[in-house]
C-alpha positions as CSV (number, residue, x, y, z in Angstrom):
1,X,-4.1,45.4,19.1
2,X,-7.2,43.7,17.9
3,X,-10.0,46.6,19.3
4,X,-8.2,48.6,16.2
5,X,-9.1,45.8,13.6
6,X,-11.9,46.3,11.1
7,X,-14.4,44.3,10.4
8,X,-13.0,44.3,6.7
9,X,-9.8,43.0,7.8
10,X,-11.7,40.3,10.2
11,X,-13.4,39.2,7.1
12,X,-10.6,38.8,5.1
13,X,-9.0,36.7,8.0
14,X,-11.6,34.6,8.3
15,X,-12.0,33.8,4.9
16,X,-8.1,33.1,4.2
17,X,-8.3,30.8,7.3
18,X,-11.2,28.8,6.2
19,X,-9.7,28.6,2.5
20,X,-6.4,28.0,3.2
21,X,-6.0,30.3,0.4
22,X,-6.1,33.9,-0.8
23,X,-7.5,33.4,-4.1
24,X,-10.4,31.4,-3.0
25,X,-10.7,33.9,-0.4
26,X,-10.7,36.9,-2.6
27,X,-13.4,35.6,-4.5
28,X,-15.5,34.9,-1.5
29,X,-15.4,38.4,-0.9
30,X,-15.4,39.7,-4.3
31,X,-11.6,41.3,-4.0
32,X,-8.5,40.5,-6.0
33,X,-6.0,38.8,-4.2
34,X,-3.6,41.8,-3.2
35,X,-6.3,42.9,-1.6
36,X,-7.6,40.5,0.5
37,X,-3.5,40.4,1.5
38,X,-3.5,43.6,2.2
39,X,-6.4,44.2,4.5
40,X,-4.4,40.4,6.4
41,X,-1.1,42.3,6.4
42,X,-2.5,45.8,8.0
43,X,-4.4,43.4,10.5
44,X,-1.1,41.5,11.7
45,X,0.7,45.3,11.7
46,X,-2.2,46.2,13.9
47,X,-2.1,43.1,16.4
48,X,2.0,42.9,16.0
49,X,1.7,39.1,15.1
50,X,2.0,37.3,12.1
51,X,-1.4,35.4,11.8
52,X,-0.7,33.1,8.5
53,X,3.0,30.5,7.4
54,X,2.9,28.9,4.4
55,X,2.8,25.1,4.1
56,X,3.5,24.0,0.4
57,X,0.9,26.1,-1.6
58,X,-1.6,26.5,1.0
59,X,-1.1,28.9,3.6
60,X,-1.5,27.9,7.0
61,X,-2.7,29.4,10.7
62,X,0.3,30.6,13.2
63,X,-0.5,30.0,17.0
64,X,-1.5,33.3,16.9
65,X,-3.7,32.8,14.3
66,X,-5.7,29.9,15.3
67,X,-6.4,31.6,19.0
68,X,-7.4,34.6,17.4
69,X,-10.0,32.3,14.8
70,X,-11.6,31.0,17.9
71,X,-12.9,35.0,18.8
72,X,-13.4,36.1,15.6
73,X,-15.8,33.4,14.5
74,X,-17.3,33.6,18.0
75,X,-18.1,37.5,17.3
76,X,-19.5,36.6,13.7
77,X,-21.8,34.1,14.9
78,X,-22.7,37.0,17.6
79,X,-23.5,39.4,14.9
80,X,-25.4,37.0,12.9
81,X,-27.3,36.0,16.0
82,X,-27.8,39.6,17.0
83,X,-29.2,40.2,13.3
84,X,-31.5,37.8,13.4
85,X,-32.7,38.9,16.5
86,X,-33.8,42.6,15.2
87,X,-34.8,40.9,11.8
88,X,-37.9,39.3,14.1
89,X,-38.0,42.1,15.7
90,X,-38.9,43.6,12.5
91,X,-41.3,41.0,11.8
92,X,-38.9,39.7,9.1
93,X,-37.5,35.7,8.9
94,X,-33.8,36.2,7.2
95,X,-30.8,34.5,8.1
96,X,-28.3,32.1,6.2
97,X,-28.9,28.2,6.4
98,X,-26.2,26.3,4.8
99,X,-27.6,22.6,3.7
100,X,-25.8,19.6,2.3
101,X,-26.8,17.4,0.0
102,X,-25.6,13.7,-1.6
103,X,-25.8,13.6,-5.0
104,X,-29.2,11.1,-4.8
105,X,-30.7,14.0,-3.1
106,X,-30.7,16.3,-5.9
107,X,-33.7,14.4,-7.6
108,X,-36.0,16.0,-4.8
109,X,-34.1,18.2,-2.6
110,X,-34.1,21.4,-5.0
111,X,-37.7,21.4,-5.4
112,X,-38.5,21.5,-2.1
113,X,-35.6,23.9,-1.2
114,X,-37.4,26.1,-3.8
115,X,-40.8,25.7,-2.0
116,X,-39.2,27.1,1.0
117,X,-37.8,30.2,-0.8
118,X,-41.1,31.0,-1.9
119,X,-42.4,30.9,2.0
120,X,-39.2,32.4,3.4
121,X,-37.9,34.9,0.4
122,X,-35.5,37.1,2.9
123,X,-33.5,33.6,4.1
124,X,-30.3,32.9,1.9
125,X,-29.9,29.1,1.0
126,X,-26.3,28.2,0.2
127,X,-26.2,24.5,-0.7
128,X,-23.0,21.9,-0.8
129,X,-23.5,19.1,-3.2
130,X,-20.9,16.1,-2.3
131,X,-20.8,12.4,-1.6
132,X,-21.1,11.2,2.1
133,X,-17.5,11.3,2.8
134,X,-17.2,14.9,1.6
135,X,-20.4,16.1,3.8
136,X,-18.9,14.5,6.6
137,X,-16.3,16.8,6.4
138,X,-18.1,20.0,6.1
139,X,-20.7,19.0,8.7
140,X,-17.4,18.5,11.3
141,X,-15.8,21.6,10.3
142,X,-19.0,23.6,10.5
143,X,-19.3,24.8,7.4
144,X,-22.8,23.5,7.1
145,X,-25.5,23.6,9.6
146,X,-27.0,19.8,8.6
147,X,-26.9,17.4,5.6
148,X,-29.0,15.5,3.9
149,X,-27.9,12.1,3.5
150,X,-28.5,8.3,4.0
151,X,-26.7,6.6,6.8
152,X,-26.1,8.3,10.0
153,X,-22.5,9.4,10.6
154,X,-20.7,7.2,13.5
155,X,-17.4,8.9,13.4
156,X,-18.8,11.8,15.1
157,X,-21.2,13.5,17.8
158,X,-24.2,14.1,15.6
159,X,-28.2,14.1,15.6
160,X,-30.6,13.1,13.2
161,X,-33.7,12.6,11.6
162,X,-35.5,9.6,9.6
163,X,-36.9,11.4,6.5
164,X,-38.4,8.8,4.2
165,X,-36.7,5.6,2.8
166,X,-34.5,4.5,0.2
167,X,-34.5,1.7,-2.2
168,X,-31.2,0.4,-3.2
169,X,-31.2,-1.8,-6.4
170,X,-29.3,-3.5,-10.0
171,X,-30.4,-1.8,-13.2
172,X,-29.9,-2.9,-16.1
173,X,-30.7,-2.1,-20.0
174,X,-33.7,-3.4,-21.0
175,X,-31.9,-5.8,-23.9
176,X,-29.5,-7.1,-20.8
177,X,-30.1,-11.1,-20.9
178,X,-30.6,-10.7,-17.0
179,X,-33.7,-8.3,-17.8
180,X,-35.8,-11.4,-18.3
181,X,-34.9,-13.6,-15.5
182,X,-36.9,-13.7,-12.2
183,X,-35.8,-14.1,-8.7
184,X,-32.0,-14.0,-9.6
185,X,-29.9,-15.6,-7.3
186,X,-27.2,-13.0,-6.3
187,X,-23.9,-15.2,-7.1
188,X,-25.4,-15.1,-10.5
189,X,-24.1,-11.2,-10.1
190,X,-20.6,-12.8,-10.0
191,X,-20.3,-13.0,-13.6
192,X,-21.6,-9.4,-14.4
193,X,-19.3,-6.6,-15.0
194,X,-20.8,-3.0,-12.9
195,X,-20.6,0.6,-13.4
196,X,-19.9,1.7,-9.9
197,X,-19.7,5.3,-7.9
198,X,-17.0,6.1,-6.3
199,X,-15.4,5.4,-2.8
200,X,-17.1,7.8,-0.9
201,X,-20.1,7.5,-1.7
202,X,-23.0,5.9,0.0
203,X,-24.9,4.2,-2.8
204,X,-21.1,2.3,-3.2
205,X,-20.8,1.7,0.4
206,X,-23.8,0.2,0.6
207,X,-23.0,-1.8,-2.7
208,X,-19.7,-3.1,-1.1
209,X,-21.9,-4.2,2.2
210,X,-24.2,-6.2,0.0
211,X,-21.7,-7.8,-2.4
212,X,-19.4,-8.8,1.0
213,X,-22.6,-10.2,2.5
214,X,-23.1,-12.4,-0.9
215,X,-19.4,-13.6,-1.1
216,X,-19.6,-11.9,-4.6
217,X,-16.8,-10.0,-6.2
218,X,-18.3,-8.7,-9.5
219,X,-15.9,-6.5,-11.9
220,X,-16.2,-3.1,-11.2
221,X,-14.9,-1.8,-14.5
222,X,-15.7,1.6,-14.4
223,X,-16.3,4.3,-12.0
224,X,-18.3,7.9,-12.0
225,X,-19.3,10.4,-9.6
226,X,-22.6,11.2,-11.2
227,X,-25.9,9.3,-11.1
228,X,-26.9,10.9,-14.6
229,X,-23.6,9.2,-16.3
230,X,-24.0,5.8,-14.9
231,X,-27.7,5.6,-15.9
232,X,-26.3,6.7,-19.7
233,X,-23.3,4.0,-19.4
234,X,-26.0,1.4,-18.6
235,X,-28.9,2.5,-20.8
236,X,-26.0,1.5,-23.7
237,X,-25.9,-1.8,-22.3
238,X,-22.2,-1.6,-21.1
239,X,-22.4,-2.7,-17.8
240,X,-25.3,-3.3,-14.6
241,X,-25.2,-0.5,-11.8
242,X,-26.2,-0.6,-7.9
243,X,-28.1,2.8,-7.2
244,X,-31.0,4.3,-5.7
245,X,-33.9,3.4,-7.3
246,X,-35.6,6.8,-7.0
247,X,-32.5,8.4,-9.0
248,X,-34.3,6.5,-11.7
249,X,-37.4,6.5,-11.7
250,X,-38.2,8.5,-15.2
251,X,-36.4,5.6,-17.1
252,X,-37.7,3.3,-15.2
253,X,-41.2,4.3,-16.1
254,X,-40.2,4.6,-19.7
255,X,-38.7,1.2,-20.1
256,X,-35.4,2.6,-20.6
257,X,-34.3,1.1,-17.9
258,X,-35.2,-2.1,-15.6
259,X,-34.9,-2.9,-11.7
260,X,-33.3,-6.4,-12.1
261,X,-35.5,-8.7,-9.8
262,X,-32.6,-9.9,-7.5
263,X,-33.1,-12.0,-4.6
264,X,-32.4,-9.7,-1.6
265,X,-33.1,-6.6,-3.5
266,X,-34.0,-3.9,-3.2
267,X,-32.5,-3.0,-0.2
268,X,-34.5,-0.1,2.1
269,X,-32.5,2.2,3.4
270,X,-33.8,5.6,5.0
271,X,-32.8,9.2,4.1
272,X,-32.1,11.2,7.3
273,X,-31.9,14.8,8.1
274,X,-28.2,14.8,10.0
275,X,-26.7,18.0,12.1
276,X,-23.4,18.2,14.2
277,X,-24.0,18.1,17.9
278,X,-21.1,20.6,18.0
279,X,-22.7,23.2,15.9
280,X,-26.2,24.5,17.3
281,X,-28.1,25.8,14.1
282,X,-29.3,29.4,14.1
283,X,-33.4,30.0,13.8
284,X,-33.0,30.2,9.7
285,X,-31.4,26.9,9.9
286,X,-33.3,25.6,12.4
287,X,-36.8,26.6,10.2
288,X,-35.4,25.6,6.9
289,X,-34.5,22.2,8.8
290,X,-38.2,21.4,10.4
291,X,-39.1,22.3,7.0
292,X,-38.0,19.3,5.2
293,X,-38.6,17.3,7.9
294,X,-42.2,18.8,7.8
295,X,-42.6,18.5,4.0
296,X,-39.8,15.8,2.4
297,X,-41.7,13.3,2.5
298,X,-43.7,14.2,-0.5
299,X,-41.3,15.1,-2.7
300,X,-39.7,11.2,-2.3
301,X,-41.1,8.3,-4.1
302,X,-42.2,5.8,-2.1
303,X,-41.0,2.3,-0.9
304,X,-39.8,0.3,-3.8
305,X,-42.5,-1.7,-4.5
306,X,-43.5,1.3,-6.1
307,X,-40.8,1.7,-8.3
308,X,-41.7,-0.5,-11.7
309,X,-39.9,-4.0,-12.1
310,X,-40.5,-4.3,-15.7
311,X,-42.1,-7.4,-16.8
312,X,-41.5,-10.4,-19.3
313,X,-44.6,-9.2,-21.3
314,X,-43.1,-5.4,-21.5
315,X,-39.9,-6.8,-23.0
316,X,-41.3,-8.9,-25.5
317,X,-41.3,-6.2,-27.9
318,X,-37.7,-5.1,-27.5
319,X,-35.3,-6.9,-29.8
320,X,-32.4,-9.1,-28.6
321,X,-29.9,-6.7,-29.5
322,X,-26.0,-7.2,-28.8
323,X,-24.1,-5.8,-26.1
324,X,-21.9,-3.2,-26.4
């Protein structure tokens, strides 16, 4: 029966049930494969069950198997709780807080997670880096305790937290004819061929939401799921992007880049601090979370008036160089 499991097989389980897999499991754990199946296949001799089929490639939870997930997560998070607890006792603050973050977040997140770790040295910090979508996903299922993201899920029970806000803008190369032109009327946009992140992502949702508002349908004729690429793709002049304008401050500053001066633009959004009603964070989850809040604010640039437009007289030096 289960009172003869050990915590080693338990772990196993649990890990081959959250990966679907026993490779990805075994290297969770640090094991090889055989023996992350062995310690499964001593555990369903000991409870007389089989606890895992197989569904294509992946392998998948028995009814047996998903009733007994239920307990054996509900003891881990007892442990962990109970941890804590004599960690305190100790005088000690350790624990494991488990943060998402979308990809625009990565231009100020890591710095402050880094302050934090110098405060709070004995808390582990495992961090998910995904688009909206993909946090979603994790935040449901638990595998983090809270995300940090821009809009507010509404396909779930969650709570959250306004952080700072968000500008939302067209850049452009600096030699892009539309570089020079004031209060652009957005059809103009029509015409304009974008470099565009993928479905997914907020930055594009937002994007879609402004274009559909402007009965616009520029080309999107290429897509990429990094910030850093896009800025590259436009900085050689083949194409105008929609992102956050804080993901680009440096070449913005630098005139490497320019904030097209589009009418309705930038857009403010708001960065928000988002958790699962579902999953109550522990106290190291709970302190790194008041923590951002807290801090976050200074590590974000401000609204977007203080992110450069560049002017005529900046540009006059640059040449009129051709597209690529």
């Amino acid at each position: 029966m289960v009172r003869g499991a050990t915590l080693r097989q338990l772990r196993a389980f649990s890990a081959v049930a959250k990966h679907r897999s026993y490779a990805r499991a075994a290297a969770e754990l640090h094991l090889t494969p055989s023996a992350v199946s062995l310690q499964i296949k001593e555990l369903e001799q000991s409870i007389g069950l089989s606890l895992f089929g197989r569904a294509g490639r992946s392998s998948c939870l028995t009814r047996a198997g998903e009733l007994l997930l239920v307990d054996v997560n509900r003891a881990f998070d007892a442990l962990k709780d109970a941890d804590e607890t004599l960690n305190r006792l100790c005088g000690r603050e350790t624990g494991v807080a488990a943060v998402g973050m979308v990809t625009n977040a990565t231009y100020f997140l890591p710095r402050l997670l880094a302050k934090f770790h110098a405060v709070h040295p004995d808390i582990e910090l495992q961090v998910s880096v995904g688009n909206r979508d993909q946090l979603l996903k994790k935040l449901g299922s638990g595998e983090i305790d809270f995300a940090v993201m821009g809009q507010p899920p509404a396909s779930f029970e969650a709570s959250f937290d306004m952080l700072a806000t968000q500008p939302l803008g067209i850049i452009a190369a600096p030699e892009h004819p539309l570089s020079r032109e004031r209060e652009i009327p957005a059809a103009t946009l029509a015409e304009c061929e974008f470099i565009v992140r993928e479905v997914g992502s907020g930055t594009r949702a937002a994007m879609d939401r402004f274009f559909n508002e402007s009965h616009i349908a520029p080309r999107y004729h290429m897509e990429m799921g990094s910030n850093e690429s896009i800025k590259q793709a436009v900085m050689a002049n083949m194409g105008l992007s929609f992102l956050s304008l804080q993901t680009a401050q440096l070449e913005l500053r630098n005139s490497l880049l320019v904030s097209l001066d589009v009418v309705g633009l930038p857009l403010i959004r708001s960065w928000h601090v988002v958790r699962a009603d579902s999953n109550p964070l522990g106290p190291a989850a709970e302190s790194l979370r008041r923590y951002i809040l807290k801090f976050g604010s200074t590590f974000i640039a401000g609204p977007c008036e203080e992110v450069p437009v560049i002017s005529v007289r900046a540009l006059s030096h640059l040449s009129n160089s051709t597209s690529l």
